[in-house]
N, C-alpha and C positions, 0 to 999 in steps of 0.2 A: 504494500500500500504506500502511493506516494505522498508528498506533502500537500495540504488543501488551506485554502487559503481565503479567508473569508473576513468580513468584520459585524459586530454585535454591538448595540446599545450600550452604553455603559454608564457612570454614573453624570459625568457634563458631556457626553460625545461618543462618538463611533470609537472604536478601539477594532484596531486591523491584529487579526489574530493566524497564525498558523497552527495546523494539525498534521498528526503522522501517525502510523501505526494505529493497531487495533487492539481492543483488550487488555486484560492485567492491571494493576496498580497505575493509574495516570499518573505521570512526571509534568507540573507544570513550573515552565521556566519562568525569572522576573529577568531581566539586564540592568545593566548599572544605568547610571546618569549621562545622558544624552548619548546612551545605548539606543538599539533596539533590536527587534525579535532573532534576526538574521544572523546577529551572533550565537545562536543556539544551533544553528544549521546541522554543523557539524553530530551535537547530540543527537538531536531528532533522527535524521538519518541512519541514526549507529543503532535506539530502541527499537525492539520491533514491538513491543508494549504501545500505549495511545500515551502520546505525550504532547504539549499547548505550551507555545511562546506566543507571546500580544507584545505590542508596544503600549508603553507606558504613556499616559495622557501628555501633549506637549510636544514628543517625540515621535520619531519613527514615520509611519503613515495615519496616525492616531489623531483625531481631533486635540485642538487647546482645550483647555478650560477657561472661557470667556471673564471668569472671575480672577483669574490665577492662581488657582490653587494647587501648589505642585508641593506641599510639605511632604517627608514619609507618611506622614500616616495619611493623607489623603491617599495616596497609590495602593494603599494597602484597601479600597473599592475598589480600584479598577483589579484587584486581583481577584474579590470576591464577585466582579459582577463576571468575570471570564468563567469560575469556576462554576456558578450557578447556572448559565447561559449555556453552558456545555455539559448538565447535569455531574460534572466531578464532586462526587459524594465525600469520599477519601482519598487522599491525592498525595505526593511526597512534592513538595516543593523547595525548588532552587534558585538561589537566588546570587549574583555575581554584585562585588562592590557597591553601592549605592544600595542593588536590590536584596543584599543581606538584610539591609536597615527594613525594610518594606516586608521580605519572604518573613524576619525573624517576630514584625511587629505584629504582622499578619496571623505566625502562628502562634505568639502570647496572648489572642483573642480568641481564637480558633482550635485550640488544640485536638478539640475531636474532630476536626478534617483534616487535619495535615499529619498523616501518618510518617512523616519523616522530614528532619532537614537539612540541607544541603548548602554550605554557607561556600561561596564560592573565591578563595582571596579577599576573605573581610578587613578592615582595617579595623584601628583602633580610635578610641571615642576622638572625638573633636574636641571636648572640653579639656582634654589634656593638652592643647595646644597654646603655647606659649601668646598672650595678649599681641607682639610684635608680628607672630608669624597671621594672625590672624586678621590683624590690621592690611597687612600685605596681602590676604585674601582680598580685603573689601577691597580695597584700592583698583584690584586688577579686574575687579567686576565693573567698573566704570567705563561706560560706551569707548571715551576715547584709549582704552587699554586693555580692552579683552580680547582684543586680536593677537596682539603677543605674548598677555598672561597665561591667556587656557593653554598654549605652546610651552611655554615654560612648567605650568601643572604637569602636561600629558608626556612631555619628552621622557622624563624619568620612569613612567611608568611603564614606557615602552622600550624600555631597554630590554632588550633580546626579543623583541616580537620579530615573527615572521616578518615578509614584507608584505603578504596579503593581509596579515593580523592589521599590521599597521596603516595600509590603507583603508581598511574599510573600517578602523577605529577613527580617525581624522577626518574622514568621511561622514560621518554620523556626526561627529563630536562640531564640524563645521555648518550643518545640517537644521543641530538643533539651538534653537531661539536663548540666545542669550539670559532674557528675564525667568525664561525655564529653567535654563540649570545655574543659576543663579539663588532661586527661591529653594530649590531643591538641595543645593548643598549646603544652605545656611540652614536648614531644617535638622540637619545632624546634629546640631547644638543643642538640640534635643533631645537627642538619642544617647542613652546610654545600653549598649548591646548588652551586659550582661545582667541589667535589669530585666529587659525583653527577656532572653535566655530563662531566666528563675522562674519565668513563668508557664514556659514549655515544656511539660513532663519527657514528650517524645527522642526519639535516637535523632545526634546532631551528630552533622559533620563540616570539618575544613578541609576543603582542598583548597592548599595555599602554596604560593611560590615563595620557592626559597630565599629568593629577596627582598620580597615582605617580611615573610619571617625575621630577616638577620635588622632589618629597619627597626621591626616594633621591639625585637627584644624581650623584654619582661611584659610589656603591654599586650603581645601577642591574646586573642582571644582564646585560643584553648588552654593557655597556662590558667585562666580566670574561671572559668568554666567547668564546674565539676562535670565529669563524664563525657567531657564533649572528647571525641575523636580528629585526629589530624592527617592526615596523608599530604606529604612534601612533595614539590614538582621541582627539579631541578630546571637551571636554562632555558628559563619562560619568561615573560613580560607579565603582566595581573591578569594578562586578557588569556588565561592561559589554557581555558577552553578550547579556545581559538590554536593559541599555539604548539599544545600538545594535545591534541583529540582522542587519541588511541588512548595514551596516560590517562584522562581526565577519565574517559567512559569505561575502564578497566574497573578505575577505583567505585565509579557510579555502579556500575555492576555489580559490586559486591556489596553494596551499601542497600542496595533497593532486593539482593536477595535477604538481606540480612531483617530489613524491615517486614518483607513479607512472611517470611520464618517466624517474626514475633505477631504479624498478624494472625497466619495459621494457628498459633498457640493461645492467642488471647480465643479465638473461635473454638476453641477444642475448652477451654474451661466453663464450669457453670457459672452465670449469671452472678455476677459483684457488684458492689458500689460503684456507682460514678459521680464526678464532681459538678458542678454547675453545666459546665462547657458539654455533658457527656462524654467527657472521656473514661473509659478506665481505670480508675485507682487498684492499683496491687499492692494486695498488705504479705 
């Protein structure tokens, strides 16, 4: 089954969604900030499970939001209207830089539908960022500077990316509307991930490159994170979906058998408590 490519109502707008595969456990993808769907290609392709990448309001081929509302947690609708729209009951979702913030917020709300998480080269919070470096954020979001700032952001992150990685990252990233990803990454000042995290019972994982890793150091998210799981990608860029496909779906593979194993198990036992959300608690 090839890839189907359609768009749905969502919360301010059309939201342009791809599909692939049939049956199993659905994988639905998020993408980072002034991503979109098209970086998942490579997965999609690889599942032969039904798996859903959308572009995120603002970006992509996806309707603005006439108000501007591109905070994380605003995106964390356009995740639920995909998932509703497409009847995905229980679903593992992933989510890539930016859309860690969004998959993880998502599933701190949701926990009885998101059977799994998949945190894709997450960073570390924003508030730990020194008032000077932050300053130099704002600064370079000013009309007459963001031509050369976001160049400067994205250079480093693309070190060791392919060259198709990298084209079709600066692509996108030139693509999308300044006041979008603008409001979007000032949003993280909000986000503390391993709040989100305490509140999602479910099996997480990082798959992160090893020079994020060596950047955040002790900040690294899975040092923070009880139980959370890590898988290292050596000689990649953050995009590293992109840049190591085979790696990245190797590790997804084991992850999403690993999840269904505990789905089968929680089906095989009698009837327990659950908490608000419906999930299952195990005493």
């Amino acid at each position: 089954m090839g890839f189907s490519t359609r768009t749905i109502q969502g919360p301010v707008g059309r939201l342009a969604v791809t599909t692939a595969g049939e049956g199993g456990l659905p994988v639905l993808f998020v993408h980072g900030n002034s991503g979109n769907r098209t970086q998942w290609a490579a997965q999609q392709a690889h599942l032969a499970q039904r798996s859903v990448s959308f572009d995120l309001r603002g970006m992509g081929e996806s309707d603005p939001d006439p108000a501007g509302r591109y905070h994380f947690r605003d995106f964390t609708e356009d995740v639920g209207a995909v998932a509703d729209a497409l009847g995905l009951e229980r679903f593992v979702l992933v989510g890539h830089s930016f859309g860690c913030a969004v998959a993880a917020e998502y599933a701190a709300h949701h926990p009885g539908r998101v059977a799994g998480l998949v945190l894709g080269d997450p960073g570390g919070s924003m508030r730990d960022l020194p008032p000077e470096v932050l300053g130099a954020f704002r600064e370079g979001f000013l009309p007459e500077k963001y031509g050369a700032a976001r160049m400067e952001w994205f250079e480093p992150m693309l070190r060791g990316a392919r060259p198709g990685t990298r084209q079709a990252v600066l692509g996108s990233l030139y693509a999308t509307p300044r006041e979008v990803m603008a409001t979007a990454t000032w949003s993280l000042l909000d986000c503390e991930p391993e709040e989100q995290l305490s509140r999602y019972p479910g099996p997480c994982l990082s798959i992160s490159a090893e020079a994020t890793l060596a950047q955040l150091g002790a900040k690294a998210l899975h040092l923070r994170v009880p139980g959370m799981r890590v898988e290292v990608l050596p000689a990649v860029s953050h995009w590293l979906m992109m840049d190591a496909p085979e790696s990245f779906n190797a590790t997804l593979d084991e992850f999403l058998a690993d999840v269904e194993a505990r789905l089968e198990l929680e089906d095989s036992l009698p009837p327990g408590p659950t908490d608000a959300s419906g999930a299952l608690t195990m005493s």
